[in-house]
Structures are given as C-alpha cells and as structure tokens.
N, C-alpha and C positions, 0 to 999 in steps of 0.2 A: 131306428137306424142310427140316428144322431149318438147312442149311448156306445152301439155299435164302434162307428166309426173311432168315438173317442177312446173307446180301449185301445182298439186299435194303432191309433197315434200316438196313445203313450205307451204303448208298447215296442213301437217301432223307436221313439223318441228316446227312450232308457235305455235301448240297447244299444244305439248310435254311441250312444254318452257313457257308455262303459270303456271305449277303447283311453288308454293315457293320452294326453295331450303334452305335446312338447311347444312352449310358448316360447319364441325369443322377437329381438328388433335388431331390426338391419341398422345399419350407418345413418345414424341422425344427421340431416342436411343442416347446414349450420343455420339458419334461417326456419326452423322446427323446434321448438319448445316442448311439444308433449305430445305424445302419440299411442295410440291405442297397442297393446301387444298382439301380434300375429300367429294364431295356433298353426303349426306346421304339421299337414297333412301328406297322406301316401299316395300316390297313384294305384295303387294297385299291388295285392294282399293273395298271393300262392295258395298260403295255406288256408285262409279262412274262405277265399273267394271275391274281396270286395274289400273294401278300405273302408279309414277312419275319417272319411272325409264329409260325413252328414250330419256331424254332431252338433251339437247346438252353438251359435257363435260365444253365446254368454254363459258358457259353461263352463268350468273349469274343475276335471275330474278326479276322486281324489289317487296324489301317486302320478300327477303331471310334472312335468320340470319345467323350468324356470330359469332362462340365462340370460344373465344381467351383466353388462359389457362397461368397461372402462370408461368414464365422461358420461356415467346414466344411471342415473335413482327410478326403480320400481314401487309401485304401490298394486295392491289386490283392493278391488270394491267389493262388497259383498250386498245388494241389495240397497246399493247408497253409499255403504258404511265401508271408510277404508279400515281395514282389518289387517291386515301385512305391507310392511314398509321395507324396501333393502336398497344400502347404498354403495356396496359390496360387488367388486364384479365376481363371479361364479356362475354356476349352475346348482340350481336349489330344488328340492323336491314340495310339492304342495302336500301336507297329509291333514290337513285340518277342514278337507274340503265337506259341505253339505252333501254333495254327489258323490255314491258310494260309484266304486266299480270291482266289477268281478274279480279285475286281474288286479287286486291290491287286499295281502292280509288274508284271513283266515276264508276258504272258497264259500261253506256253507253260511255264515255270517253273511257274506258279500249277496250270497242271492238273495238272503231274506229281506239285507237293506233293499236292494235293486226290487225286491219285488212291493214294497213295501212305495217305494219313490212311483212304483205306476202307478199304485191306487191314488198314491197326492196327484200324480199328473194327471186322472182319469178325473179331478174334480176342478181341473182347468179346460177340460175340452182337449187335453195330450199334447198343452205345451208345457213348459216346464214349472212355469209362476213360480220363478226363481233368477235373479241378472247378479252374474259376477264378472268383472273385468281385471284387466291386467293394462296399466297404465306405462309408461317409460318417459322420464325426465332428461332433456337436455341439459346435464348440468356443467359443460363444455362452458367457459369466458366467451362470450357471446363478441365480437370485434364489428369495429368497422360505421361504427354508429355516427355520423358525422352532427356534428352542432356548430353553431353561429349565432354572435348577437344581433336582433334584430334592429337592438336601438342601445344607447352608448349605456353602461351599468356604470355608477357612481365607486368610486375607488378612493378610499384615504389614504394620502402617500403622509407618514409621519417616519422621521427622523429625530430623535432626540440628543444625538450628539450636537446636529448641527441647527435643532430647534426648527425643522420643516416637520407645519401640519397642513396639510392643504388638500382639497377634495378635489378631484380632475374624474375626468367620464371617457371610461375603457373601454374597446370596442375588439371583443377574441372569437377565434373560429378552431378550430380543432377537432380529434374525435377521441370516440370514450367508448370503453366495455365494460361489460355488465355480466353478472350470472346468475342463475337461481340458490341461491344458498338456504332457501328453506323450501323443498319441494311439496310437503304437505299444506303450507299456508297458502302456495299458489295457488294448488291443487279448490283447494277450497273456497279460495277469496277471487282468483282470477281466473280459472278456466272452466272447473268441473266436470260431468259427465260427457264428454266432447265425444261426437259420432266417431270419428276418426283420427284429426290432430288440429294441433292450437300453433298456428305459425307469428313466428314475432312482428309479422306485419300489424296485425290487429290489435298489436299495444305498443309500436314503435312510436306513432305519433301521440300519445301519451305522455307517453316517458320523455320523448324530448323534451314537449312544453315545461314538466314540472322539474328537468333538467337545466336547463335555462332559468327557471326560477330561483334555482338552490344555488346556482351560481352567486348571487349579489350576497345572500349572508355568508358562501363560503371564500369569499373572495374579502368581505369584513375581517376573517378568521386570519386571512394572510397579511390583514393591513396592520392588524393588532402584531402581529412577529415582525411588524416595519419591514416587509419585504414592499419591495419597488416593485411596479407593473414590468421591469425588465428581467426581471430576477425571475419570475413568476415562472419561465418557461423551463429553469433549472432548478424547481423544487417539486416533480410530480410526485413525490410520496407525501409534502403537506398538503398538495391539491385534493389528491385522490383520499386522504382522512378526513378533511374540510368538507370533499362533495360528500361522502358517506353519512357524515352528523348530519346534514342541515338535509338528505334525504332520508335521514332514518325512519320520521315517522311516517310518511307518504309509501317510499321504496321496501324500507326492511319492514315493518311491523304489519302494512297494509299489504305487501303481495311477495315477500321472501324475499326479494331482490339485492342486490350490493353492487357497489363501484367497484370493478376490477381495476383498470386505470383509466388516466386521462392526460390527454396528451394537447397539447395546444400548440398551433401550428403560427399564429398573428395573434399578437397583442399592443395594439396600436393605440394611441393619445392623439385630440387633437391636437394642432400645429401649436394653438395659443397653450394650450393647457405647458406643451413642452419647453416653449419660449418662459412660463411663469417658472415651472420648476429651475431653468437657469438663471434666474435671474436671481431665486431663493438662496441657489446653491452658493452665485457669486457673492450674493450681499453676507452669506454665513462664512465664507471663506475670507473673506475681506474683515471682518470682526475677531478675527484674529491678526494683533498683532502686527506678530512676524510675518504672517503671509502677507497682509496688508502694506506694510514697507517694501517688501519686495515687490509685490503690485507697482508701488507708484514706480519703485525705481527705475523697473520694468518701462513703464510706461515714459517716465523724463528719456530715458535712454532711448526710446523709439520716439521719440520729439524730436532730438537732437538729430537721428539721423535722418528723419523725414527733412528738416530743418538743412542742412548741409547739403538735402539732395536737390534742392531747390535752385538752382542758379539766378534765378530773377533776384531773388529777397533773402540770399542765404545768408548775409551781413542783419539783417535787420532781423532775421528771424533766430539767430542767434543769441543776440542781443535780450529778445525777449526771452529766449530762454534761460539766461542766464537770471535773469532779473527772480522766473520761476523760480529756479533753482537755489536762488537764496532762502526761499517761503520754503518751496517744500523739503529745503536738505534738514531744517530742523525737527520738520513735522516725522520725516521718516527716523532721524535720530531718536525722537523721544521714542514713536513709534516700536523701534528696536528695543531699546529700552525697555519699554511695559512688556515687551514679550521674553526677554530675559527673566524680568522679574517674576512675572507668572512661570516658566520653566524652575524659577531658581525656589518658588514657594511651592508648587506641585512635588518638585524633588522634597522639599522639606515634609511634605504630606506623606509622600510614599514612603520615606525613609522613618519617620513616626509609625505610619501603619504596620513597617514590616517589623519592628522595634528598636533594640539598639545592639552598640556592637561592643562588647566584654573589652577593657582596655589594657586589660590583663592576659586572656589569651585569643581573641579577637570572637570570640563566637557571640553569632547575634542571639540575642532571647527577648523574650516577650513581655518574661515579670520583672521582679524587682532584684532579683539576685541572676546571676551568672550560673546555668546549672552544670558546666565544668568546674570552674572552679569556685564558686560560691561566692564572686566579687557583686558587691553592694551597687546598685544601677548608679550611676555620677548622675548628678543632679542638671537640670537642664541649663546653658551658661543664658546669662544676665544678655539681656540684647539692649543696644543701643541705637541709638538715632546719627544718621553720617551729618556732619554739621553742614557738609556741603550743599548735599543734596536731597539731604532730611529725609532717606528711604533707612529703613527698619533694619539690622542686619544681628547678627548672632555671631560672627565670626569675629577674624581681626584684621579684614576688610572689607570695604564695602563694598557689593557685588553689583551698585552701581554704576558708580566712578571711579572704586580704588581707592579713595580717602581709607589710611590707616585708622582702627579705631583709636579715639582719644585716650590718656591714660588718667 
C-alpha cells in the first residue's frame, strides 16, 4: 500500500509543480535584511477547475518569473548552492530550472521530463528530494543606527605650524549607516538558509561594539591630516573613509558590509584637557614676535587703565607703571624688531624661491638667463653688516634702523 500511496504523491506532487510560478517581494521594512521570495498564487482557476496554489514551497518551475524591485539583490539556491544572482530591478524568467513543466517548450519533451521527475519522486516516498529557493536583499543605506563613547577614546591634537603635539581623551555620540554591498558574502558568512527573514536586529548589537572599536584608529586617521576634535564634525567624508578602512576587514571582507555615512552629533574634551590646548595655543602665539609685543602692549595699556581706575592709589599706581614701562618699552622694541627681521628674511626666502626678476624687461624666471629677452641672471649684491646695529642686510639700508650702508 506504502508503494501505492507513494505513486500516488508523486503523482499528485508533479503535477502541482507544473503550473509557472510567479515569485516576487513586497516593500522591504527598513529593519529587514534578507527575506525569503513569496510565490504568488491563484484563488481560483475557470478553466482548469482548481489553482496553482499546492505546489511545493521549494520549488521553483521551469518558465517561472522573477521580479526584482529597485533597493534589492536576488539570489536562486539550488540545493544549498546559490546558482543565480541579480542585482537588476526587472522581471526575469527562470529557464535553467531542474523542474520541468508542461506549459514551457516543446509539449511531448515536457511530459516525458514530468513523467520522468515522478519516477525520482516515487523513490522519495512523492516528495520532491529536491530544495530551491529565491532569496531578496536589502540593499537600501540602512539609517538611524545611533552610537556613543562609553569611555573617553585617546585623540592626538598635532599642529605643526604652531608646534602643538598633545594627547587629550574624546568623548562623541552620533549616528551612522551602513549597507549591504556584497550580498552573496552575507549571504554566506552571516545569514544563510534562513526559514523566512534575517532582520537587522540580530547583528545591530555586533556591529555597534566593533563600530566603536574602529573608531580610536579611524579618529588616528584624522589626527595624522592635524584636524582638531572641533573640526571633526565638518569633515564627514574623511570620517566616513577612515570608518570604512579601519572596518574593512571585520565589516567588508567578513560580512559584505560598508559605511554609508556618519554623522556625529558631540564631540566633547575634558574641561582640563581644553584649558591645556589654550594655554599651548597662547604660549605658540606669544613666540612669535610680533604678536608677542603686541601682547605686552596690550597688556601695559590695560594696567594703565585698571591703574587710573583706581582712586585710592591711582598716584602710586601710576608711578609703578611708569617705572614698568621703562623695562618693558625696550623689551617690546627689540621684540618688534626680531619680528621685522624675520618678515624681512621670510620675504627674502619667498622672493629666492620664486626666482628673480629680468632688469631688462622685468619678467621673473627661474634659470640663469631671461627667457624673453636672454638677459644674464645679476649676480647676487655683496651684503654688509649695519655698523650700528650689526644686523645683516643686502640693500642700501638697513632694514633695522635705517643706517645707510657704508661706502
């Protein structure tokens, strides 16, 4: 009876599975990553008397269609093995399938395959001992993923103009998206033969942790271009390259993945770390010079008037200022001075670097002749020592004090 019955099933089972199948996916929730394909069946069949709606779920017959919708990569499994890939939105026809059907191709061909597929099912007991699927990909910028440091991440704030190197500890919150950009290595590495759908719940908390991790070397990435932790929040295209390397081999190699963007919302320092960087900034600003003269001036002059606002002791406190003002009118003199001097040898540097200038029809050039007019480079003039004030000069004054040069 058992042999009975099994013809029986695969009889019933083959003929189910002749009718075409039409697979598509509805609207990927944003929160859905991978989902089984849904064969779209009939209610109810006029002419034949009865519909295509008992065929097997893991079937797929050949002469079925296939529609692949905008924001979603398809895959076909064939007994394990994915065997068709499309990343294409359309409608596609399946004709490669193992399951023949009547209504596809040459009619007498079709029965002998179909008659052929009962004997295989009649030595499963009349089920198919056959599993093909149709898979569908979220491949949609996944948004809205919030992160936060839980504990301060080490940041190099270097400056080279003004000789700031100094380690302070960062503390940023933000959020960031992601998407599938390799659907077959997911497919394999992170989800597989899933009953029905893979939702990004079950790899959110993943992803963050090893998100927060990538952070500290890709926040290195931004210290090495000397961006400032305030700068940070107006550069998400270095961000968002920075997270990508330093996740590549975790994210892109281990489960397809990629940084869409990242967006950071606080980027805070503590209080002292903020007080140290001023203090960096002032003492670099102050070593210059020029600013440094105006510094103190700045400062006598807001003596003098704290000093005059004084009624008790504005006689005495005058006094002492004036007394300063002996010490420091020199100090910012010379002060001034050095910063001339450096302006007036920087100009000498630039004007070297960019070459010289033809005394014949003025054009600057680089080599040894004139290439308008073919004039011979003048020879560099004889520099002298000012007898006043023993500073270096080249010209035929000194760019210190004005002392003519001697003849």
């Amino acid at each position: 009876m058992g042999l009975i019955n099994a013809a029986l099933g695969a009889l019933n089972s083959s003929l189910a599975d002749q009718w075409k199948e039409y697979f598509y996916c509805e609207a990927l929730d944003k929160d859905v990553l991978l989902t089984k394909g849904v064969k779209k069946t009939g209610t109810t069949n006029t002419l034949f008397g009865g519909s295509n709606n008992k065929g097997s779920d893991n079937i797929i017959t050949n002469g079925s269609g296939i529609a692949v919708a905008d924001g979603q990569a398809m895959i076909i499994v064939d007994d394990g093995e994915v065997v068709e890939f499309c990343a294409e939105p359309g409608r596609f026809v399946w004709d490669a399938s193992s399951e023949p059907s009547i209504f596809t191709g040459n009619l007498w061909e079709s029965i002998k395959d179909t008659f052929k597929l009962i004997g295989k099912r009649l030595s499963y007991g009349g089920e198919t001992g056959h599993d093909q699927r149709i898979y569908y990909f979220n491949t949609k910028e996944l948004l809205d993923n919030k992160f936060g440091t839980p504990n301060p991440i080490p940041f190099r704030i270097v400056d080279s103009k003004v000789g700031i190197d100094l380690d302070v500890s960062l503390r940023c919150a933000g959020v960031y998206s992601y998407r599938i950009a390799d659907p077959l290595l997911f497919y394999s590495k992170v989800c597989g033969n899933v009953p029905r759908e893979y939702n990004r719940a079950e790899l959110d908390n993943q992803l963050k942790s090893e998100f927060i991790s990538a952070l500290q070397p890709a926040l290195a990435k931004l210290s090495a271009m000397e961006m400032r932790p305030n700068e940070i929040l107006l550069h998400n295209t270095a961000v968002e390259k920075a997270m990508n390397e330093a996740l590549d081999e975790k994210w892109g190699q281990l489960r397809g993945l990629e940084v869409v963007s990242v967006a950071f919302s606080t980027v805070t320092l503590p209080e002292e770390d903020q007080e140290r960087i001023k203090q960096l900034q002032t003492a670099a600003t102050l070593s210059n010079p020029g600013l440094g003269a105006g510094f103190m001036t700045a400062s006598v002059g807001q003596a003098i008037n704290t000093a005059a606002a004084n009624e008790g002791g504005a006689v005495a406190g005058l006094m002492g200022i004036g007394m300063t003002m002996n010490t420091a009118g020199s100090q910012i003199s010379n002060m001034y001075a050095m910063g001339q001097q450096q302006a007036a040898q920087a100009a000498q540097a630039a004007s070297a670097a960019a070459g010289w200038t033809c005394p014949t029809c003025g054009t600057v050039s680089g080599g040894n002749f004139c290439p308008q007019c073919g004039t011979k480079k003048p020879a560099p003039p004889a520099g002298w020592i000012c007898p006043t004030c023993q500073a270096e000069n080249n010209g035929n004054f000194c760019a210190q004090c004005g002392t003519k040069k001697p003849e």
